[in-house]
C-alpha positions in Angstrom: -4.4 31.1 -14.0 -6.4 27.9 -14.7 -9.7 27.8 -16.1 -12.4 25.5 -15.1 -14.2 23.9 -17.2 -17.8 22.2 -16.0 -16.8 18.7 -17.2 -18.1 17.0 -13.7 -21.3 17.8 -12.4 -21.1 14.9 -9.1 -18.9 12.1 -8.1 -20.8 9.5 -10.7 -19.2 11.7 -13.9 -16.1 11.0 -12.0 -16.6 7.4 -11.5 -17.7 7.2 -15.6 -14.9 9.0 -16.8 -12.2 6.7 -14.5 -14.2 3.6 -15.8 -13.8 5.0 -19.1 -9.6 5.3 -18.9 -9.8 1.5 -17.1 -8.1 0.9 -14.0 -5.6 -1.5 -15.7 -4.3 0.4 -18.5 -0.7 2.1 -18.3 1.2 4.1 -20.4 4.9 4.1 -18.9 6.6 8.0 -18.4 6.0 11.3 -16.3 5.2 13.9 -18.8 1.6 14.1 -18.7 1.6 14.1 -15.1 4.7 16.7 -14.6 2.8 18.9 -16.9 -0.4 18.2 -14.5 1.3 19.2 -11.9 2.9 22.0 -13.2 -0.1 24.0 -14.7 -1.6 23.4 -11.0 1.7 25.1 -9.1 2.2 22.2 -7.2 5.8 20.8 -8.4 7.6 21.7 -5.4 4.4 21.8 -2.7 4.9 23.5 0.8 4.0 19.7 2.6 6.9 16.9 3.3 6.7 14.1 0.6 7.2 10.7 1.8 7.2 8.8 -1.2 7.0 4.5 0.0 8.4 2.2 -2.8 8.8 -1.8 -2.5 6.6 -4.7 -3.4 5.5 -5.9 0.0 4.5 -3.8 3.2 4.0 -0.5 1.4 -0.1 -0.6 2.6 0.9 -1.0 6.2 4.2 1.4 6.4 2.5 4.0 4.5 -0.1 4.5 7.0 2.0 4.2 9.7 3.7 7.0 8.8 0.6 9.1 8.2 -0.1 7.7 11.8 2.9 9.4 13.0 2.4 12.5 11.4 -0.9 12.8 13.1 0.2 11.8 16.4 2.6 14.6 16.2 -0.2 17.2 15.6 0.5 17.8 12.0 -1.9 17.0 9.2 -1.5 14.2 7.3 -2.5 13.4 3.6 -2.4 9.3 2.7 -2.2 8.3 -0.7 -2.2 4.7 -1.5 -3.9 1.9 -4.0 -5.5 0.1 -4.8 -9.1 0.7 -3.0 -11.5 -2.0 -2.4 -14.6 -0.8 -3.1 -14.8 3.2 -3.5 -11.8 4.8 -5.3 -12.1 7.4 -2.4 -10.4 5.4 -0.5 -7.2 6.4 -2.1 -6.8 9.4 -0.9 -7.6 10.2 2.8 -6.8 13.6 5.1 -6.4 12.9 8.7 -7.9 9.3 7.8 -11.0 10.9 6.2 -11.8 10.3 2.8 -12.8 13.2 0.4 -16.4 14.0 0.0 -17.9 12.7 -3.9 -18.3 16.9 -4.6 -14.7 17.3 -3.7 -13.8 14.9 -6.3 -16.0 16.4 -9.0 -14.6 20.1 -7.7 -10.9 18.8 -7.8 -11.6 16.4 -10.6 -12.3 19.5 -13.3 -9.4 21.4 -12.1 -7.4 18.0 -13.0 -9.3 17.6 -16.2 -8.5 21.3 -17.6 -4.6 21.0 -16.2 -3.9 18.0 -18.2 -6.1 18.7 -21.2 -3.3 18.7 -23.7 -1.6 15.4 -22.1 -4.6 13.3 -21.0 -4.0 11.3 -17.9 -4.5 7.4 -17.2 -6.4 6.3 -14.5 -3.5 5.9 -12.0 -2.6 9.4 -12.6 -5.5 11.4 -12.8 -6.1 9.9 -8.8 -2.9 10.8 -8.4 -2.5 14.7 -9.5 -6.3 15.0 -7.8 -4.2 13.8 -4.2 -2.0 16.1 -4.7 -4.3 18.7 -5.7 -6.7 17.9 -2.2 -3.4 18.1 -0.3 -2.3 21.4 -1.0 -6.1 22.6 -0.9 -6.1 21.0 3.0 -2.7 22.3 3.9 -1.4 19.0 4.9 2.0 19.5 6.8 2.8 16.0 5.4 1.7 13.8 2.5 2.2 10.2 2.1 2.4 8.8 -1.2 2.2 5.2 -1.9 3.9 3.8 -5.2 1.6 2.4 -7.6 3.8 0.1 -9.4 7.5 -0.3 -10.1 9.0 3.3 -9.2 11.1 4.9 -11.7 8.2 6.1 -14.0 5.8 6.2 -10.6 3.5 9.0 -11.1 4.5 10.6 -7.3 8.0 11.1 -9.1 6.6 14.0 -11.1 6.4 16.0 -7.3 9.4 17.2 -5.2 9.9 14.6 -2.6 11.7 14.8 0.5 12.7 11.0 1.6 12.3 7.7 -0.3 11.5 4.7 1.6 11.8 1.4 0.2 10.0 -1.9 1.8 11.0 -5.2 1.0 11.2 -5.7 -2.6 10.6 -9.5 -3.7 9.0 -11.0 -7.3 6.4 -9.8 -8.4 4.6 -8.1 -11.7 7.4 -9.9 -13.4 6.0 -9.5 -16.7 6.2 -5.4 -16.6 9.2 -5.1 -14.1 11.4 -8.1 -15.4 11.7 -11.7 -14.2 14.8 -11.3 -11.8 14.8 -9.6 -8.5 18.1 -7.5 -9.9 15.6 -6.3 -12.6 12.7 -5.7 -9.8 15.0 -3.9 -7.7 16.8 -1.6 -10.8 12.8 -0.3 -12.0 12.1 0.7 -7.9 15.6 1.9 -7.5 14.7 4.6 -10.3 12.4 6.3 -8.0 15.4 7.8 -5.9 16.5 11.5 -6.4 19.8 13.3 -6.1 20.3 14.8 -2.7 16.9 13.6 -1.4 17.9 10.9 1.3 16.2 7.8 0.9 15.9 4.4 3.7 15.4 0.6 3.3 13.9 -2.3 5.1 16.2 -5.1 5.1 16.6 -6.7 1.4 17.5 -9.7 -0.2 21.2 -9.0 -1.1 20.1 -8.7 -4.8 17.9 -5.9 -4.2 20.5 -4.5 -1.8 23.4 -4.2 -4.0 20.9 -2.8 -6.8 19.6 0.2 -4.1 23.3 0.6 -2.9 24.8 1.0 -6.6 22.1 3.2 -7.7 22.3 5.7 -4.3 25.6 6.0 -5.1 25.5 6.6 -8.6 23.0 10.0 -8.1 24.7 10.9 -5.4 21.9 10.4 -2.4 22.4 8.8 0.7 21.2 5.4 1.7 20.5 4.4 5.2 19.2 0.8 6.4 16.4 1.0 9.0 19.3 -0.1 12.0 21.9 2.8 10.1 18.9 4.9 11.7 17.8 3.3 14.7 18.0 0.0 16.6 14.3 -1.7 17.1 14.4 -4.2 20.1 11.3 -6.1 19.0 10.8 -8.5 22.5 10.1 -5.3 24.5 8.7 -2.7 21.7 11.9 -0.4 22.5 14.1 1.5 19.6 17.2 3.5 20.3 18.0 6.5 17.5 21.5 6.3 16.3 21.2 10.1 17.0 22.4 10.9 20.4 20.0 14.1 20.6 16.6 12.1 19.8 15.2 10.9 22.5 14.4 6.2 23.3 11.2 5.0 22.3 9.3 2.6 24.6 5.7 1.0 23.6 6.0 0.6 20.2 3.8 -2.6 19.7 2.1 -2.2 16.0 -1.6 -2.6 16.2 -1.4 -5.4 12.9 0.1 -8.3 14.0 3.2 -10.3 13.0 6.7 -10.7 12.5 6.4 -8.5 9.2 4.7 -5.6 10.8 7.2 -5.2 13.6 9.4 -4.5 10.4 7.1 -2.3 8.7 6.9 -0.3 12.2 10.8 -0.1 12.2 11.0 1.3 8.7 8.0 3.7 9.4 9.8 5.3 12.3 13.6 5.3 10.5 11.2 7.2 7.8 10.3 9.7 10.3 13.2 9.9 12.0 15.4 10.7 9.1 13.1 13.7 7.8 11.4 14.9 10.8 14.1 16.8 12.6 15.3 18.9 9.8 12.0 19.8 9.5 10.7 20.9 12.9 8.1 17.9 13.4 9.2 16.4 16.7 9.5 13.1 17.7 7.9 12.1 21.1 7.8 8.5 22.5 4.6 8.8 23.4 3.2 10.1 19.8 5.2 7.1 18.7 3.4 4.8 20.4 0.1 6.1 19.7 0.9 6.0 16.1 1.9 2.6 16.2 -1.1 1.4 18.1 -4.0 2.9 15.5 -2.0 2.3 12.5 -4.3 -0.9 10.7 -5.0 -1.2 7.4 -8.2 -3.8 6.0 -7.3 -7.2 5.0 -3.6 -7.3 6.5 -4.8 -9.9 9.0 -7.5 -8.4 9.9 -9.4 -10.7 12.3 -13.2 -10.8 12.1 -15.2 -12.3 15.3 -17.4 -14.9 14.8 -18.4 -18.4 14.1 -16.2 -19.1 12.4 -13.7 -16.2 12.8 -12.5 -15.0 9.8 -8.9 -13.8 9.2 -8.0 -11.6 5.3 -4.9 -11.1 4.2 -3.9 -9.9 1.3 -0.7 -12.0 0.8 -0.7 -12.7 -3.4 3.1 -13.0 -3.7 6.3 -15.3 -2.6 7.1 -12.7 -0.2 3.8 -12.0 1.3 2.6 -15.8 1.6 6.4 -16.7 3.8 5.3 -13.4 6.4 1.7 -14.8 6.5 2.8 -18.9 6.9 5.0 -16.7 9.9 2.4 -15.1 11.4 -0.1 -18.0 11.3 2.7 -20.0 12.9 3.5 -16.9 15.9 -0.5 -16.3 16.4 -0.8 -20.3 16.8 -3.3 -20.0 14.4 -4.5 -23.3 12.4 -7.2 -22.5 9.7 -10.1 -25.0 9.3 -10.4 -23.9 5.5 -8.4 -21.5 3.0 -9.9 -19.4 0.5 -7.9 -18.0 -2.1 -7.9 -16.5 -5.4 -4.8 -14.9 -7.8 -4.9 -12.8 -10.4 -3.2 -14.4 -13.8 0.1 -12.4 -13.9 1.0 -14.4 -11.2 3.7 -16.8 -10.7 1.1 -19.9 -9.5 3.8 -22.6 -9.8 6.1 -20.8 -7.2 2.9 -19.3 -5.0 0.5 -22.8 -5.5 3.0 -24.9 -2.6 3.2 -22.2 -0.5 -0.6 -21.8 -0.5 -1.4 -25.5 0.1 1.7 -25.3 3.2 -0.4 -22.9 5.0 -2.4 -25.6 6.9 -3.6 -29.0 6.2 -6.7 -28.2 5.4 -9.0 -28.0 2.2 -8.8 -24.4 -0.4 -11.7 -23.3 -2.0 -10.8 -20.9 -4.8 -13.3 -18.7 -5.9 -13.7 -17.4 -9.4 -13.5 -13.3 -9.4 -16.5 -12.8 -12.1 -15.9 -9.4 -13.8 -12.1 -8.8 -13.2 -10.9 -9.7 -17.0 -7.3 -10.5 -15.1 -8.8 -12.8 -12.8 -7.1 -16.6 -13.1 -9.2 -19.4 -13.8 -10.4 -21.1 -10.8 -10.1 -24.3 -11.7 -6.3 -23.9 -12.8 -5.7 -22.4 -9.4 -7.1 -25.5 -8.2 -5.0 -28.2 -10.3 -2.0 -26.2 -9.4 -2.6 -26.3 -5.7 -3.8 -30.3 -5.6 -6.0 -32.5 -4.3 -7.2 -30.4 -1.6 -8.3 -27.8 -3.4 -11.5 -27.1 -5.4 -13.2 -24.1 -7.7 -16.5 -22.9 -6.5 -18.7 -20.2 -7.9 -17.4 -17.2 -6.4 -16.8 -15.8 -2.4 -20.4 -16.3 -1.6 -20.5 -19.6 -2.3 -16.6 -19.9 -0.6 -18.6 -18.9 2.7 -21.3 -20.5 2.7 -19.2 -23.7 2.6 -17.2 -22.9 5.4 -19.9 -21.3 7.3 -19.8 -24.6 9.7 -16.4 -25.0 10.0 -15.1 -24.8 13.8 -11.9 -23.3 13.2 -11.1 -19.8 11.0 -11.4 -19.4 7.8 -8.6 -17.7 6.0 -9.3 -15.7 3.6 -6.0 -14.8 1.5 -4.4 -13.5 -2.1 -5.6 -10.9 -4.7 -6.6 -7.7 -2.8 -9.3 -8.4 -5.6 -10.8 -11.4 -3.7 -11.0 -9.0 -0.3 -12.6 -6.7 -2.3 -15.5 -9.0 -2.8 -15.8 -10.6 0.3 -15.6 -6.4 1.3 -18.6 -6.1 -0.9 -20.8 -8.5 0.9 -19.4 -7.1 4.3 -18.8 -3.4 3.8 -19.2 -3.0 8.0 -15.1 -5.0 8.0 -13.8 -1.9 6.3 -11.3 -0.6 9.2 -11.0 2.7 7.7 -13.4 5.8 8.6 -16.2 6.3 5.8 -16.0 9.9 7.1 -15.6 12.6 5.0 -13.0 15.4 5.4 -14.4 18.8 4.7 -12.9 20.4 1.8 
């Protein structure tokens, strides 16, 4: 029996103690958080575990699945990162957030479960989703990788099907510098006998998912190994004769990308949900498909100028955004973007500037101490580019312009244009009651 210990009075002690562990520090391993989790009871918890590993698409599929979940009348727990401007956001039941008192309630619990091994930011948040799942009785939970995925802190839980999105180059300087290397640190986050699926890979990553499945023991499936997705007409076929054909599955976020996202979302489902009684229905499919959005994955804003964010900050992400641009027939009359300074700006500087022909402003990010230098963002991407002050000022020069304005890169950058324009958010601010 745990005792609690009156460490938070309200969500603002919660908010000063998370400020206080910094959102950017890590401390690679799982002990401090399977020893969390333990002292709570909640190794092996009564919900499915979806845990969603890769480098791109792992926003979008993650919800999607929790969208599914839902449309099949079963309670759904989301867990994902990182937020834009509430740490709430993180962690949502039935697409509500958790009330600030829930936090502080939860938050001591966490504190007095993990007093002996202390917890860094990313895994306090993490052992308090859990914790709010199990206290909702969610039927499902959804848990998005933070980064890499062999020392992910959702590995510390019993999970019931790993699902990989594409994996592509990024955080090289913590996972490695070759995709192979990439691939080997998410690859870790598969278990023996717990089945896992993949999007389509580069045949790098491929070969490193394939050799480590194998090597544990756990079985592999490709999204088409699972069901065949006929994007022209929004049809999919299951490879198992006994489910039934899926019609109307357009996803609500638009491109190329997120008709693949949508694919690995439903082999996701498909692969755990009959062994465990959920159902799969066309129709709930189809609903699922149509609500599941996420904020700043080409989110269109009305106006004059329209504005389009997207939080493309990576090789990967930037080709699936120059696609969708292309497919939409979209041609931006100004770019704003920003990186953070891990990133590789001599490979992701062209693709910027290829977007459109048209001029970048990059903002500075005032306060984010990984924030790249505007001005080097600038000389990197050429001629057309220029720094200004910060996404205000980005606005108010494109304010005129008669075409949209894209606004892409860091999810930091959306977070402060979300910060001027809080209304954009697509998610509920509703609480759930716990």
């Amino acid at each position: 029996m745990i005792v609690l210990t009156s460490r938070f009075n309200d969500f603002n002690d919660v908010l000063a103690h998370l400020d206080g562990l910094g959102m950017f520090h890590m401390d690679f391993g799982l002990s401090r958080v399977e020893a969390a989790i333990a002292a709570l009871g909640l190794t092996s918890p009564s919900f499915a575990v979806f845990h969603v590993v890769g480098t791109n698409g792992k926003g979008s599929t993650s919800r999607t699945i929790a969208e599914l979940a839902a449309a099949h009348g079963l309670r759904a727990g989301l867990y994902t990162s990182p937020h834009f401007l509430d740490p709430r956001e993180r962690i949502r039941i039935d697409g509500r957030m958790l009330s600030g008192d829930a936090w502080a309630r939860l938050g001591n619990e966490v504190m007095d479960a993990s007093r002996d091994n202390p917890l860094t930011y990313f895994e306090f948040i993490t052992v308090l989703a859990v914790l709010a799942f199990a206290r909702a009785g969610v039927d499902v939970a959804v848990m998005e990788a933070g980064l890499g995925g062999t020392y992910d802190a959702a590995n510390a839980l019993r999970t019931d099907v790993t699902v990989f999105t594409g994996i592509g180059m990024d955080h090289e300087a913590i996972l490695g510098d070759t995709l192979e290397a990439i691939a080997s640190d998410k690859a870790g986050a598969m278990r023996p006998g717990v089945p896992a699926v993949t999007a389509a890979q580069a045949e790098p990553a491929a070969r490193v998912l394939a050799e480590r499945a194998r090597a544990i023991g756990t079985t592999l499936s490709t999204v088409s190994d699972v069901l065949h997705y006929e994007y022209a007409i929004g049809a999919a076929r299951p490879v198992d004769p006994t489910l039934p054909e899926l019609c109307d599955l357009i996803p609500a976020m638009p491109g190329p990308h997120q008709f693949a996202n949508a694919h690995l979302a439903l082999a996701a489902w498909l692969t755990l949900a009959p062994s465990r009684g959920f159902g799969v229905d066309s129709d709930a499919c189809s609903r699922a498909l149509s609500r599941a959005t996420v904020s700043g994955r080409f989110q269109r804003i009305p106006g004059s100028p329209e504005i389009i964010l997207d939080g493309a900050h990576n090789p990967h992400a930037l080709a699936a955004l120059t696609s969708t641009l292309r497919d939409c027939n979209i041609r931006p009359s100004s770019i704003v973007f920003a990186c953070l300074a891990d990133k590789d700006l001599a490979t992701i500087a062209p693709l910027v500037a290829g977007l459109a022909d048209c001029p970048v402003l990059v903002p500075e990010l005032p306060g984010n101490t990984r924030a790249r230098a505007a001005a080097d963002i600038a000389r990197a991407i050429g001629p057309k580019a220029r720094p200004v002050a910060d996404i205000a000022d980005a606005l108010a020069q494109t304010a005129q312009d008669d075409g949209p304005v894209l606004v892409c890169g860091s999810l930091y950058l959306l977070a402060a244009f979300f910060t001027l324009h809080p209304e954009h958010l697509c998610e509920s601010a509703t609480d759930f009651p716990l």
